[in-house]
C-alpha positions in Angstrom: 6.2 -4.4 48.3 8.5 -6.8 49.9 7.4 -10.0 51.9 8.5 -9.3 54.8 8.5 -13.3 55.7 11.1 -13.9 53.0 15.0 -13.4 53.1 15.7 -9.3 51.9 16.1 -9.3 48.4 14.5 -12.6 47.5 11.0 -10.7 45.8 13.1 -8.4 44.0 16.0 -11.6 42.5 12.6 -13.1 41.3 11.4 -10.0 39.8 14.6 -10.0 37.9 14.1 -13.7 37.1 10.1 -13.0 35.7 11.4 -10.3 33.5 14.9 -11.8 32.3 15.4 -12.7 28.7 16.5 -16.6 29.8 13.0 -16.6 31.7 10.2 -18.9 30.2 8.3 -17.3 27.7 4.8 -18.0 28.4 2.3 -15.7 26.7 1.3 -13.7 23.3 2.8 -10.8 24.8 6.6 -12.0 26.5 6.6 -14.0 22.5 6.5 -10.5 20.8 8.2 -8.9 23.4 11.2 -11.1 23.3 11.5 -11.1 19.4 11.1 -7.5 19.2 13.7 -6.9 21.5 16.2 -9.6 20.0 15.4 -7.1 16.5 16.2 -4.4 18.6 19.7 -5.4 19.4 20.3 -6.5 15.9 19.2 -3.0 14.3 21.6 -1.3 16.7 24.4 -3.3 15.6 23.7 -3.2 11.7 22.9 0.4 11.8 26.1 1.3 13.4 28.5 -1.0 10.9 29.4 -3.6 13.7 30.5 -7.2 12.8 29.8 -8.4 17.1 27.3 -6.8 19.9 28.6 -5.0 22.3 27.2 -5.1 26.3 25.0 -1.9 25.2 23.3 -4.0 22.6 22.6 -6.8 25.4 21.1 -4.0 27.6 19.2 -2.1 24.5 17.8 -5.7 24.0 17.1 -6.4 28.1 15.4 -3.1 28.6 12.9 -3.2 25.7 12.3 -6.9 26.7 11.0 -5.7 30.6 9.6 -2.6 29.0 7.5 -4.4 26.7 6.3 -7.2 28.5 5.4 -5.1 31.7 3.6 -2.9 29.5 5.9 0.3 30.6 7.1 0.5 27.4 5.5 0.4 23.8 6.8 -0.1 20.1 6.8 3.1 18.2 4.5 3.6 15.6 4.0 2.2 12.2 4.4 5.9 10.9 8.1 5.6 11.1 8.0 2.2 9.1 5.6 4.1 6.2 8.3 7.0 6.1 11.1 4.4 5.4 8.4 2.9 2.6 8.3 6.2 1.3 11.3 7.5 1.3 13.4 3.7 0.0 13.7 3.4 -3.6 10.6 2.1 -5.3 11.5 -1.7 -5.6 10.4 -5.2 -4.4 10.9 -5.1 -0.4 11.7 -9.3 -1.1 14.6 -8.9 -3.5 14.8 -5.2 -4.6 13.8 -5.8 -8.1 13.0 -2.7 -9.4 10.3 -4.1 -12.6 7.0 -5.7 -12.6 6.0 -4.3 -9.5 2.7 -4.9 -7.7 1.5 -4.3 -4.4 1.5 -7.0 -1.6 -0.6 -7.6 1.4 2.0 -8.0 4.2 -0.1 -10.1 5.8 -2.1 -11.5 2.9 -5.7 -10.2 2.7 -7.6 -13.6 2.0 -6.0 -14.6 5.5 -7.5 -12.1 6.9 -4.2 -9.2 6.4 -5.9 -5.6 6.7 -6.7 -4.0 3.0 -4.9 -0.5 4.5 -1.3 1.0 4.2 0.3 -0.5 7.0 -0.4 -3.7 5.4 0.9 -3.2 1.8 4.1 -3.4 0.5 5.9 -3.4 -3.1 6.9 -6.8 -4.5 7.9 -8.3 -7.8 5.2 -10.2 -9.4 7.9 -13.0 -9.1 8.1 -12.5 -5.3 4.2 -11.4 -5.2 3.2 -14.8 -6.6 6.0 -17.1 -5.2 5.1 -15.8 -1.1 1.1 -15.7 -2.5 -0.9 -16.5 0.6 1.4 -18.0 2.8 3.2 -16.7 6.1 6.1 -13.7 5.6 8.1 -15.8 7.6 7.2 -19.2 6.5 7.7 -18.3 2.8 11.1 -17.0 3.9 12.3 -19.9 5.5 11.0 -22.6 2.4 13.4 -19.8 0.5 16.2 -20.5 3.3 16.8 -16.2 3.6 16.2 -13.6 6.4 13.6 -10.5 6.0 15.0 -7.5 6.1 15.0 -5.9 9.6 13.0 -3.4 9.0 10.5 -5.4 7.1 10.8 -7.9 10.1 9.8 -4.7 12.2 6.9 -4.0 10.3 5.8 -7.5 10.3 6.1 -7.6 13.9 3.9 -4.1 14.6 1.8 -5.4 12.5 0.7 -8.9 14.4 1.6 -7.0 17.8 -1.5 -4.9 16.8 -3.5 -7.7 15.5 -2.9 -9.4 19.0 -3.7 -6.3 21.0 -7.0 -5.8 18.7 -8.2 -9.1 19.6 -6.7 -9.2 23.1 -4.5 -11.8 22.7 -1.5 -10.8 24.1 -2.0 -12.0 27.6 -3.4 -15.3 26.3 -0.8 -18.5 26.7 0.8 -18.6 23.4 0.1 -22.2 23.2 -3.5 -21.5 23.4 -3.3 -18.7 20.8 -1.3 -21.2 18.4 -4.4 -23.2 18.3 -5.8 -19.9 17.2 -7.2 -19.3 13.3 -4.7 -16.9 13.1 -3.4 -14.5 9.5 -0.2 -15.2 10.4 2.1 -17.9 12.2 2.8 -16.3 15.4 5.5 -18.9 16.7 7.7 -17.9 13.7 8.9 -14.7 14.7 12.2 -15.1 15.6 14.2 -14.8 18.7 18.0 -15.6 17.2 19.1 -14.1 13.9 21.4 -14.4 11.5 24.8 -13.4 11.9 25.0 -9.3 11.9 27.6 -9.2 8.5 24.4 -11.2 6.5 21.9 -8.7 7.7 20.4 -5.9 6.0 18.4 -2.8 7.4 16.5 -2.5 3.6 16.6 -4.8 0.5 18.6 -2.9 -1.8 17.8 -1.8 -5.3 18.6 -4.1 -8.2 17.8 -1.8 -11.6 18.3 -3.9 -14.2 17.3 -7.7 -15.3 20.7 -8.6 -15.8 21.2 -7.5 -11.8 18.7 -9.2 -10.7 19.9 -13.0 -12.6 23.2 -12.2 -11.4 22.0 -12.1 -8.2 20.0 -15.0 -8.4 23.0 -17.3 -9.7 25.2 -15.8 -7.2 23.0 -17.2 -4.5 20.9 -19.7 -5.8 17.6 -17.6 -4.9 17.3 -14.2 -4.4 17.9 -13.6 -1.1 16.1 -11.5 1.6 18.4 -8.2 3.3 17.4 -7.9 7.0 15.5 -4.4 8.1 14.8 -3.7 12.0 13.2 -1.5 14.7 
């Protein structure tokens, strides 16, 4: 309700202000929140071919922003990220190599990742030993590439649940950075790459000779982008 001792309008500009992308972001919660929705807007974009966001995008990603962080909305489940697992080609999610393939721990297990399907994805042994135990998105960055978006999205279900699980997310994320945590929550990004560099799914590379062609193209095999 409005205070009635304040100008009209005034509770309701500072509702918009507590709940506006450019406001600070001060807990577990507004940190996923934000990033999620910044994926959001990306996804949109990618998905529908587009080089620029549009207004639409901006709205897709102030909605989900409020939604999430007011707890009116929620992310959808990890179900639709196991169908995209299971219906992509079997290859490395890192850099689509389609040989030596091993399972990964998302999240990896001796830092506490969960030993269950959410959690495990396909990578190279190359990939699967390089990223070892550290941080999906710290590994990424020592490799100077961007996730996929829809691996990003997975990734970001995954420590959303971890956080609601341990009832984190209205903690100040300063405080949870302190935190023994599986993962480095103050990673996950707000800003992303430029759309044209971004994939939704790593794409397929069949042969060896692909895969060092790719590599000497680039330098390192890079990461595609995958969202929402």
């Amino acid at each position: 309700m409005e205070n009635r001792s304040s100008p009209p309008g005034d509770g309701r500009r500072s509702l918009q202000q507590k709940w506006s992308m450019t406001a600070p972001i001060e807990t577990v919660r507004q940190h996923i929140a934000s990033s999620y929705a910044n994926l959001a807007r990306a996804h949109a974009a990618v998905e529908s071919g587009l080089h620029s966001y549009s207004r639409t995008h901006h709205m897709i990603r102030a909605r989900l922003f409020k939604g999430l962080s007011t707890g009116t909305m929620s992310m959808r489940s990890l179900y639709d990220d196991e169908k995209v697992k299971l219906n992509a080609p079997k290859a490395c999610c890192y850099c689509g190599a389609t040989v030596a393939l091993t399972i990964d721990h998302l999240i990896p297990k001796i830092r506490g990742g969960p030993d269950y399907a959410d959690n495990l994805v396909w990578a190279c042994k190359s990939c699967n030993s390089s990223k070892s135990d550290t941080d999906l998105l710290e590994w990424c960055k020592s490799k100077r590439t961007f996730p996929s978006l829809l691996l990003l999205r997975r990734y970001t279900k995954l420590i959303a649940k971890y956080c609601e699980q341990h009832e984190l997310l209205d903690t100040l994320l300063r405080d949870a950075q302190q935190k023994n945590l599986p993962f480095r929550l103050e990673l996950l990004p707000y800003s992303f790459p430029a759309l044209d560099s971004l994939v939704l799914w790593v794409p397929a590379i069949e042969s060896q000779s692909q895969i060092a062609k790719s590599s000497e193209q680039s330098g390192e095999p890079e990461l595609p982008i995958t969202l929402i």
